[in-house]
LUMVEXVEX-757914 format. One record per residue: residue number from 1; chain; y, z, x of N, C-alpha, C, O, CB in turn. Coordinates in Angstrom, 2 decimals. Glycine has a CB too. Layout:
N
SITE   vogu   drenfi       n_Y       n_Z       n_X      ca_Y      ca_Z      ca_X       c_Y       c_Z       c_X       o_Y       o_Z       o_X      cb_Y      cb_Z      cb_X
SITE    NUM        A         Y         Z         X         Y         Z         X         Y         Z         X         Y         Z         X         Y         Z         X
...
END
This chain:
125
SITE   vogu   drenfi       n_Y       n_Z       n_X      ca_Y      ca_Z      ca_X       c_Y       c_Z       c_X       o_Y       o_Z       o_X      cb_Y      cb_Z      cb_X
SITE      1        A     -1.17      0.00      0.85      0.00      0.00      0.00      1.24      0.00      0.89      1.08      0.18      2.10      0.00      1.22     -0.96
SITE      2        A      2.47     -0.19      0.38      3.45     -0.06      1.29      3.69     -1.07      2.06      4.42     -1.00      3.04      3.29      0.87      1.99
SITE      3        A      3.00     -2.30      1.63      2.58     -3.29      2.66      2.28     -2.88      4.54      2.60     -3.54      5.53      3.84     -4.37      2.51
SITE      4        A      1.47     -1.43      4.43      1.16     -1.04      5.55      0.48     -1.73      6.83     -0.71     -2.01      6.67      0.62     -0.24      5.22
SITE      5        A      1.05     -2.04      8.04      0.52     -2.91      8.79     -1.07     -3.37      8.99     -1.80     -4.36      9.06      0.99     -2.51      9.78
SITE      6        A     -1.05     -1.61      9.03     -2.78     -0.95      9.52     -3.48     -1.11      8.08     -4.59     -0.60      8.22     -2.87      1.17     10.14
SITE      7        A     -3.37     -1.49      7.03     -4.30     -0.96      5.78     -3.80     -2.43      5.03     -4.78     -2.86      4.43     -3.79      0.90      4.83
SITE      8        A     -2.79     -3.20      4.88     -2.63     -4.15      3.82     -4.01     -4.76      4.08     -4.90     -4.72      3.23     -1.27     -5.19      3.90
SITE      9        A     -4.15     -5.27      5.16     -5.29     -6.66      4.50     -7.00     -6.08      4.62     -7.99     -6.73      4.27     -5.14     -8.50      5.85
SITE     10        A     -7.00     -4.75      5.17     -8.15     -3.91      4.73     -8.68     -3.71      3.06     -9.75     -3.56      2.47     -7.75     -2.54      5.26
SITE     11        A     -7.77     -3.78      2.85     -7.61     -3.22      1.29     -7.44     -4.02      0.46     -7.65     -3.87     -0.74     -6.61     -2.40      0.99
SITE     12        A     -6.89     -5.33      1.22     -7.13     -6.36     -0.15     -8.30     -7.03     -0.99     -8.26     -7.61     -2.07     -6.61     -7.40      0.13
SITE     13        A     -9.24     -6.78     -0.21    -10.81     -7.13     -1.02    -10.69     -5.78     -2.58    -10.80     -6.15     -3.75    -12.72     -6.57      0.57
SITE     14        A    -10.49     -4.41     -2.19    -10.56     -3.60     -3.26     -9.55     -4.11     -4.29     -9.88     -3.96     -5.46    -10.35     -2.19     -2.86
SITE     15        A     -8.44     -4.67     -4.05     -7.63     -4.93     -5.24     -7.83     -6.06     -5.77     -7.47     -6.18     -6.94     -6.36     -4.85     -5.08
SITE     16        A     -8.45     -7.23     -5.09     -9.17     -7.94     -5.22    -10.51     -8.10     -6.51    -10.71     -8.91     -7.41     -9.39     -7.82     -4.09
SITE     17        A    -11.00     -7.25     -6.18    -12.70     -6.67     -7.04    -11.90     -6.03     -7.94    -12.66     -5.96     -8.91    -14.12     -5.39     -6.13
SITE     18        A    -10.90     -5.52     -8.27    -10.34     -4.54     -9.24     -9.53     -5.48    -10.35     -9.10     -5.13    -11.45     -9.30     -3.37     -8.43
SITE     19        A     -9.48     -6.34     -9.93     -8.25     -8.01    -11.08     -9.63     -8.36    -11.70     -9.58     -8.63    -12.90     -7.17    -10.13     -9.82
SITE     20        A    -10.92     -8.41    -11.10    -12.46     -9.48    -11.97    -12.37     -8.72    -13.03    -11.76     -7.66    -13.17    -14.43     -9.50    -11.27
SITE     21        A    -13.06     -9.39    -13.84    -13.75     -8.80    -15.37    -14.79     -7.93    -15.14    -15.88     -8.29    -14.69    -14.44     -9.95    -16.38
SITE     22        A    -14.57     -7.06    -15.35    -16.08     -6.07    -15.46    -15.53     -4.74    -14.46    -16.19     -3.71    -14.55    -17.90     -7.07    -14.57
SITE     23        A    -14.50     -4.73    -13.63    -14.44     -4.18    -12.89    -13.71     -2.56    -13.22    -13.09     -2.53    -14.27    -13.99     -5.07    -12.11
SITE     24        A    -13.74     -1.64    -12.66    -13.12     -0.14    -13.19    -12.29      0.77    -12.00    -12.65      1.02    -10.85    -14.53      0.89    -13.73
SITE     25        A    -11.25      1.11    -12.61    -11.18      1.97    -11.23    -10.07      3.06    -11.92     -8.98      2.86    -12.47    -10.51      0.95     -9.55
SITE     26        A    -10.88      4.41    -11.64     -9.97      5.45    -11.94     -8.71      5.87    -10.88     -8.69      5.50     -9.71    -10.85      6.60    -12.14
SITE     27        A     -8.03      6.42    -11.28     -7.21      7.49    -10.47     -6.39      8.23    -11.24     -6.22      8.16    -12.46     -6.36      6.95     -9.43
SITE     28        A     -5.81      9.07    -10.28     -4.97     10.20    -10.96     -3.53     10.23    -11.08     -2.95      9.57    -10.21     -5.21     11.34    -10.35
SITE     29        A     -2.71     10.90    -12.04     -1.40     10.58    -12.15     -0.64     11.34    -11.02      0.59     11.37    -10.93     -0.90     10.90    -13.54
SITE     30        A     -1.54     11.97    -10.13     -0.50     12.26     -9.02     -0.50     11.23     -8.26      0.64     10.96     -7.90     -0.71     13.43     -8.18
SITE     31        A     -1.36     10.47     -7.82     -1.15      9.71     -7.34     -0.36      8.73     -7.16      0.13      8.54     -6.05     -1.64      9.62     -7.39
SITE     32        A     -0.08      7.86     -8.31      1.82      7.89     -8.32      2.93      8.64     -7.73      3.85      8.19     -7.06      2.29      8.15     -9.45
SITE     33        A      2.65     10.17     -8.18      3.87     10.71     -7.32      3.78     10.48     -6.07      4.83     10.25     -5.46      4.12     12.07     -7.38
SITE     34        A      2.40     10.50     -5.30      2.12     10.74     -3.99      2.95      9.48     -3.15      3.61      9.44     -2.11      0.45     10.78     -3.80
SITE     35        A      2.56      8.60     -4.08      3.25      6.88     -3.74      4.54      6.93     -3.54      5.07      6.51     -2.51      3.15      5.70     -4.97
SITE     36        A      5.38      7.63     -4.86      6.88      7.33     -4.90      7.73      8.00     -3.82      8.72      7.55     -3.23      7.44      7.76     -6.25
SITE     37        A      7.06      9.27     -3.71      7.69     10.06     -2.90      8.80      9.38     -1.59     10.01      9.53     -1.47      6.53     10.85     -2.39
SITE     38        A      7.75      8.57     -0.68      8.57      7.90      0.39      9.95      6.78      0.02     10.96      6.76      0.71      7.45      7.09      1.18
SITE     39        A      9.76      6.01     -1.01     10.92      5.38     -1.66     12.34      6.25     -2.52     13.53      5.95     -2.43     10.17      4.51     -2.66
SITE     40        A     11.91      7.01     -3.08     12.66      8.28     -3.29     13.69      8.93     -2.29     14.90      9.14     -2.17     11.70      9.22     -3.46
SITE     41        A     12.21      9.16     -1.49     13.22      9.62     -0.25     14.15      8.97      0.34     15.23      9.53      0.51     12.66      9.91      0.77
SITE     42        A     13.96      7.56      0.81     14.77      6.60      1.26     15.80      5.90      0.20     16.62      5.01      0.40     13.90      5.67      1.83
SITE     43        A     15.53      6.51     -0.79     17.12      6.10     -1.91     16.55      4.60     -2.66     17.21      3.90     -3.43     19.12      5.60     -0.62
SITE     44        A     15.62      4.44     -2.36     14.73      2.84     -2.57     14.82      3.03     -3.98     14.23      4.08     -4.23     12.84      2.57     -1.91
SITE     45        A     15.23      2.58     -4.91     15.11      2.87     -6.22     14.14      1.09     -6.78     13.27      0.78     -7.59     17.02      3.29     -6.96
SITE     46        A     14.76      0.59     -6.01     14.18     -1.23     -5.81     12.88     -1.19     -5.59     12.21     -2.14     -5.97     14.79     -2.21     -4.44
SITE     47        A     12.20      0.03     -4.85     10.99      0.36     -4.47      9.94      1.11     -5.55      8.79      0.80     -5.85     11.26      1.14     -3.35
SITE     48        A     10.40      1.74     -5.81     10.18      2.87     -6.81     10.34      2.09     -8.03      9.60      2.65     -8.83     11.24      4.20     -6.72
SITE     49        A     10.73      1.40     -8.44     10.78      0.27     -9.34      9.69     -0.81     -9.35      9.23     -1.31    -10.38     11.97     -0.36     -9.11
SITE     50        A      9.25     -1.18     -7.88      8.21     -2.07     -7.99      7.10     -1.62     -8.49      6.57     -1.87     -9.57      7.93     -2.58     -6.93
SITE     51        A      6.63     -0.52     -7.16      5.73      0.32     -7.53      5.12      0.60     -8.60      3.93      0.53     -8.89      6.02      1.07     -7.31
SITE     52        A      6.19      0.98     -9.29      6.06      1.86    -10.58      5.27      0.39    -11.63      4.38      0.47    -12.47      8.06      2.63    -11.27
SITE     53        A      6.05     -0.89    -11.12      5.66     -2.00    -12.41      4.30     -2.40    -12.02      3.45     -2.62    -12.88      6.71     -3.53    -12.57
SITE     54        A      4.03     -2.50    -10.72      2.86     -3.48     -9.99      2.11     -2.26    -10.71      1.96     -2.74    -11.84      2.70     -3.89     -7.93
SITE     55        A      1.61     -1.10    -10.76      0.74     -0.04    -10.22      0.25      0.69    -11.50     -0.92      0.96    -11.73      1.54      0.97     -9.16
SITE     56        A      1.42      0.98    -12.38      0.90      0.80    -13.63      0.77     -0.18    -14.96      0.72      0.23    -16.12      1.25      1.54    -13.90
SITE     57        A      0.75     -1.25    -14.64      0.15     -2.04    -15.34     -0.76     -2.93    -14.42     -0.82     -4.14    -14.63      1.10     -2.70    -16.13
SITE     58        A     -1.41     -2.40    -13.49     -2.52     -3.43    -12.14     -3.83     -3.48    -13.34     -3.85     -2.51    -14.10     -3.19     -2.18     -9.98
SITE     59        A     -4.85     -4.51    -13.54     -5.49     -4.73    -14.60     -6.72     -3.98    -13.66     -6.90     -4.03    -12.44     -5.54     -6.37    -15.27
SITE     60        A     -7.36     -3.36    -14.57     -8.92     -2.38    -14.84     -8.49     -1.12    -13.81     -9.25     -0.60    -13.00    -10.82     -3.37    -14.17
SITE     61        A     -7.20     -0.77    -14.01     -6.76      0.35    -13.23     -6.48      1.46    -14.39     -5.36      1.43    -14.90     -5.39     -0.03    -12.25
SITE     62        A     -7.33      2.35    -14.80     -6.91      3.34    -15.49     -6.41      4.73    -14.38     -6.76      5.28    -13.34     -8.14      3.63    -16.54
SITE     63        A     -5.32      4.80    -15.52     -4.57      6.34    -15.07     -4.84      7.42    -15.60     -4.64      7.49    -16.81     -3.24      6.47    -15.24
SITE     64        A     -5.39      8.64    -14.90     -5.73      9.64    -15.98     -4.84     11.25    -15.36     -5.08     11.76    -14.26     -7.77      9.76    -16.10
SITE     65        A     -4.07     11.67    -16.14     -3.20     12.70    -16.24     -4.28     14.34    -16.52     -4.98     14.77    -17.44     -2.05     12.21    -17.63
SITE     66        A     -4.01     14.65    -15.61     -4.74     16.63    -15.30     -4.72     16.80    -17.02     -3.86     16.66    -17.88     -3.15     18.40    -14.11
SITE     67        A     -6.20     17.17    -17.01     -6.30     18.32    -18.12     -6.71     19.47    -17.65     -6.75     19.85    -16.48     -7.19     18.05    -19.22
SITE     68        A     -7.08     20.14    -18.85     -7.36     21.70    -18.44     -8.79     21.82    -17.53     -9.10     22.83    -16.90     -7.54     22.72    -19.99
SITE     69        A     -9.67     20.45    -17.61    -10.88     20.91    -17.21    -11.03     19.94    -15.76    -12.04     20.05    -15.07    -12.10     20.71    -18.48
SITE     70        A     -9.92     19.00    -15.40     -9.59     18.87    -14.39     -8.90     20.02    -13.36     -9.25     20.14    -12.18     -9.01     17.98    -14.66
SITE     71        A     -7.93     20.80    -13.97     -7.53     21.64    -13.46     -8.81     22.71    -12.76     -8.93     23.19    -11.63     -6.62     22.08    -14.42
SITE     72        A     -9.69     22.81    -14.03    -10.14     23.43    -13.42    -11.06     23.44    -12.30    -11.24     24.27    -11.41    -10.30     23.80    -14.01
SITE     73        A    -11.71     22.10    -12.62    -12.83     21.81    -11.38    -11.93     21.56     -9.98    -12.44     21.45     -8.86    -13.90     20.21    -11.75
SITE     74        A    -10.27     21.49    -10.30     -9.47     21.47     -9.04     -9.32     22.80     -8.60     -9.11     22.75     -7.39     -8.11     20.84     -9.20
SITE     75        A     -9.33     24.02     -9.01     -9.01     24.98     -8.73    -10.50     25.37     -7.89    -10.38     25.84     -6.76     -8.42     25.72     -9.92
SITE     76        A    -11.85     25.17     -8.43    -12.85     25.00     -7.64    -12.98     24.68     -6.59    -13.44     25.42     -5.72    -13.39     24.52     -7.94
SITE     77        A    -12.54     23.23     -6.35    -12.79     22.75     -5.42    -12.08     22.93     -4.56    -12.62     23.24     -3.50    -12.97     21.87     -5.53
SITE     78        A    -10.51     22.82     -4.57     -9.73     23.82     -3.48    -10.10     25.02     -2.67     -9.76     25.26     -1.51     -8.80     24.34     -4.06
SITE     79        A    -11.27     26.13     -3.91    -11.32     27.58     -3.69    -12.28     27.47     -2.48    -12.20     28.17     -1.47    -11.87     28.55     -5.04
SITE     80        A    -13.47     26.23     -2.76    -14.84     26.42     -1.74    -14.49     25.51     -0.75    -14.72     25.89      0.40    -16.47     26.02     -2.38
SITE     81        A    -13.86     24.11     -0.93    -13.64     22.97      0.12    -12.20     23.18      0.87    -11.83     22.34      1.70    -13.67     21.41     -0.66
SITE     82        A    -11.65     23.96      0.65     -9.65     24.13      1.14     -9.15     23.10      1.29     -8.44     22.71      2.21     -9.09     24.83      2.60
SITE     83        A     -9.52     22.56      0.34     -8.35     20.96     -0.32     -6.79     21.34     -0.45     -6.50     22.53     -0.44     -8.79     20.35     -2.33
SITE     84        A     -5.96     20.55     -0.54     -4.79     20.54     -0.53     -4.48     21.07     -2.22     -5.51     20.98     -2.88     -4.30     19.09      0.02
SITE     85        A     -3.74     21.40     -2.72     -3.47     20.86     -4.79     -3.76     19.45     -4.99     -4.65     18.92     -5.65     -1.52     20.94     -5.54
SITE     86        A     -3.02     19.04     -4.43     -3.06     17.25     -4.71     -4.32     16.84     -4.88     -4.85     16.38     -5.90     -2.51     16.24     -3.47
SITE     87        A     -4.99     17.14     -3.30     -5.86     16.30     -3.25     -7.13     17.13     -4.00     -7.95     16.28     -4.36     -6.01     15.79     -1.77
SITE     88        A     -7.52     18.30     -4.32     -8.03     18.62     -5.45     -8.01     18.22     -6.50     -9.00     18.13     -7.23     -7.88     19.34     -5.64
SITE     89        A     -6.83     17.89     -6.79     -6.84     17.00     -8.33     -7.33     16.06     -8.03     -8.54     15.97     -8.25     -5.59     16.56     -9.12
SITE     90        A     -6.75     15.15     -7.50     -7.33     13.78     -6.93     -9.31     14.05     -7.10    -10.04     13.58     -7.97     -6.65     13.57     -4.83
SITE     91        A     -9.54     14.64     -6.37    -11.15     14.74     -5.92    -11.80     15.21     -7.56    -12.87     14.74     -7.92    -11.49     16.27     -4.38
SITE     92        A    -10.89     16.31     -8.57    -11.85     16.64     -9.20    -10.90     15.62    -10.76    -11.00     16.11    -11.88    -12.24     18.60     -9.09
SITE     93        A    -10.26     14.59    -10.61    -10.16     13.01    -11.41    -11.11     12.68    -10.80    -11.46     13.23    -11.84     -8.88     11.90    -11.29
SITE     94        A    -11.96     12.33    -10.18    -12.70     11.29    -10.07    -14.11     11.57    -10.16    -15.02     10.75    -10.33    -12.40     10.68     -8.98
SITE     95        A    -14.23     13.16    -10.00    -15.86     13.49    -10.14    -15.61     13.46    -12.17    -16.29     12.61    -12.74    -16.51     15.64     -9.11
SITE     96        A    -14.83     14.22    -12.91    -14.70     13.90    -14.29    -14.66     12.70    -14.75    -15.19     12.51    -15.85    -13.77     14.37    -14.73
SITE     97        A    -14.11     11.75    -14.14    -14.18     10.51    -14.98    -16.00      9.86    -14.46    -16.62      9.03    -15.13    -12.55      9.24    -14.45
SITE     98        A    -16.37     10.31    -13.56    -17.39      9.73    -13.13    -17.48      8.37    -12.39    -18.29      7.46    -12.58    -18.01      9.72    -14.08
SITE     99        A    -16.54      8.45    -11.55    -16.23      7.26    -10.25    -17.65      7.39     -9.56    -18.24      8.46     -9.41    -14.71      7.72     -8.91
SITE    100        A    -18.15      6.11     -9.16    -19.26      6.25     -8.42    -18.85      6.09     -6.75    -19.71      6.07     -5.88    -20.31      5.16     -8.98
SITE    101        A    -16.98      5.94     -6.39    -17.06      5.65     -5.22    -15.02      6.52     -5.07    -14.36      6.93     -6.02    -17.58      3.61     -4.95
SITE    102        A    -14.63      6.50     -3.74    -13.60      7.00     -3.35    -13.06      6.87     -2.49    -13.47      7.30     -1.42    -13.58      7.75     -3.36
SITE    103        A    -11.89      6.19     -2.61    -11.52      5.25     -1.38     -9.93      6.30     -1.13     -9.08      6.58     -1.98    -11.28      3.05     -1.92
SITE    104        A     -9.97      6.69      0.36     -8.67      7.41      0.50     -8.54      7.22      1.97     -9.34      6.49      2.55     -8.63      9.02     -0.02
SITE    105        A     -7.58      7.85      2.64     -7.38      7.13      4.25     -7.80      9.02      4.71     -7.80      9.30      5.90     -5.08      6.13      4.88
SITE    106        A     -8.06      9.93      3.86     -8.23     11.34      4.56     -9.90     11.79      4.12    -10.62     11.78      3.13     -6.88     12.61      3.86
SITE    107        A     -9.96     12.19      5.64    -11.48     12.52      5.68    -11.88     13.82      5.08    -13.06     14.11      4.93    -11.99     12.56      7.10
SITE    108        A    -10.56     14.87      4.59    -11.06     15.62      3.76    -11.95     15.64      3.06    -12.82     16.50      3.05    -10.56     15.80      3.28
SITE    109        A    -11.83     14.39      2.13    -12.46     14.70      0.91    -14.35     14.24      1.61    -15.35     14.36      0.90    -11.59     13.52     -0.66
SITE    110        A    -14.37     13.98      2.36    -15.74     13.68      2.77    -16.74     14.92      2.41    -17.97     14.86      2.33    -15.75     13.37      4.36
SITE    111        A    -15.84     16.13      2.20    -16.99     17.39      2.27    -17.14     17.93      0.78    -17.77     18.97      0.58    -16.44     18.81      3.37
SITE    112        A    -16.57     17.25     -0.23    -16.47     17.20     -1.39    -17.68     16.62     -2.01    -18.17     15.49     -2.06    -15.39     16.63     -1.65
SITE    113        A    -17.93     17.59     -2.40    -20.16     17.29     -2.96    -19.81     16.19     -4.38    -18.99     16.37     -5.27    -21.50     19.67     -3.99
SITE    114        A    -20.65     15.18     -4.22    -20.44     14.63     -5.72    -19.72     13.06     -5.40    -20.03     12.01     -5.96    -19.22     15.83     -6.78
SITE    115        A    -18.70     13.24     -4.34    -17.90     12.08     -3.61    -18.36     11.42     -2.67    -18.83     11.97     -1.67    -16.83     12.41     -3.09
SITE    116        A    -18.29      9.86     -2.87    -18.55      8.93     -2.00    -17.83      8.54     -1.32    -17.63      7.34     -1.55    -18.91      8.15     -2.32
SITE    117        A    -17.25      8.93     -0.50    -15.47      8.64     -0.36    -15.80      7.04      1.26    -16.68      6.76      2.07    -14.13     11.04      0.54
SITE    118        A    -14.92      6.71      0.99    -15.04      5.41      1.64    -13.26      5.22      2.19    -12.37      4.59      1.63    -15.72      4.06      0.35
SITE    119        A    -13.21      6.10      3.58    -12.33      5.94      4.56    -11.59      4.80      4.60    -12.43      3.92      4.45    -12.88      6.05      5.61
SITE    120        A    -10.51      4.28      4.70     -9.47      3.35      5.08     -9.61      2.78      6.44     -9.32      1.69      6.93     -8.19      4.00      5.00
SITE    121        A    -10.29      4.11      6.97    -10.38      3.92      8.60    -11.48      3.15      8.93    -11.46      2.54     10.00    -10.52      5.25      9.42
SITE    122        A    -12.30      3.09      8.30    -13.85      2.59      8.22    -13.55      1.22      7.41    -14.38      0.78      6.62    -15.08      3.79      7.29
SITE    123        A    -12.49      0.65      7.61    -12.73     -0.53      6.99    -11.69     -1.88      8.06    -11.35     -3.05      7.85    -12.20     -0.24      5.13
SITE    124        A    -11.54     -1.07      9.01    -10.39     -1.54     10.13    -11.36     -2.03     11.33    -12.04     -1.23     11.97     -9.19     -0.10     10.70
SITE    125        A    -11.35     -3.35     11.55    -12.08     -3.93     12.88    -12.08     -3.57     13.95    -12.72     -4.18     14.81    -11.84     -4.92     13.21
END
């Protein structure tokens, strides 16, 4: 994202597989924030604008917003794995919706039982 030097064309097969018919991909509504944050910061409102259009409306991309029983399997998983907040939510959106895979650039979540997580780094020649 970010048109990042190191990660754009790693990552374009996943967004790629994510435009076909048939295809699914959860995430969480922090994740947005996590995104905007750097354009924000930099006053980018032009940015934060794209973002915001490309990302929520990207096709077979559902967004799913913390409930109570996200919260809670986040508060879990923070308590035994010492996840971040964020990335607790993050980890326990995707074991609830029932993602069979997890693509993030932090090896945290690798120790997260239930997650298949599939490194950014592991996809770089």
């Amino acid at each position: 994202m970010e048109n990042h030097p190191t990660y754009k064309e790693p990552v374009r097969p996943i967004f790629e597989w994510l435009e076909k018919p048939g295809s699914r991909a959860v995430t969480s509504t922090i994740t947005m924030l996590e995104l905007l944050v750097r354009p924000y910061r930099l006053s980018d409102i032009d940015g934060v604008n794209k973002f915001y259009a490309l990302l929520s409306t990207y096709p077979h991309l559902e967004w799913v917003a913390p409930t109570l029983e996200i919260a809670d399997l986040g508060a879990k998983l923070r308590a035994e794995q010492g996840l971040r907040t964020p990335d607790a939510l993050q980890a326990a959106t995707a074991i609830s919706s029932r993602a069979t895979g997890f693509v993030s650039n932090d090896a945290a979540f690798q120790k997260v039982p239930g997650l298949d997580v599939l490194l950014l780094d592991d996809l770089l020649d």
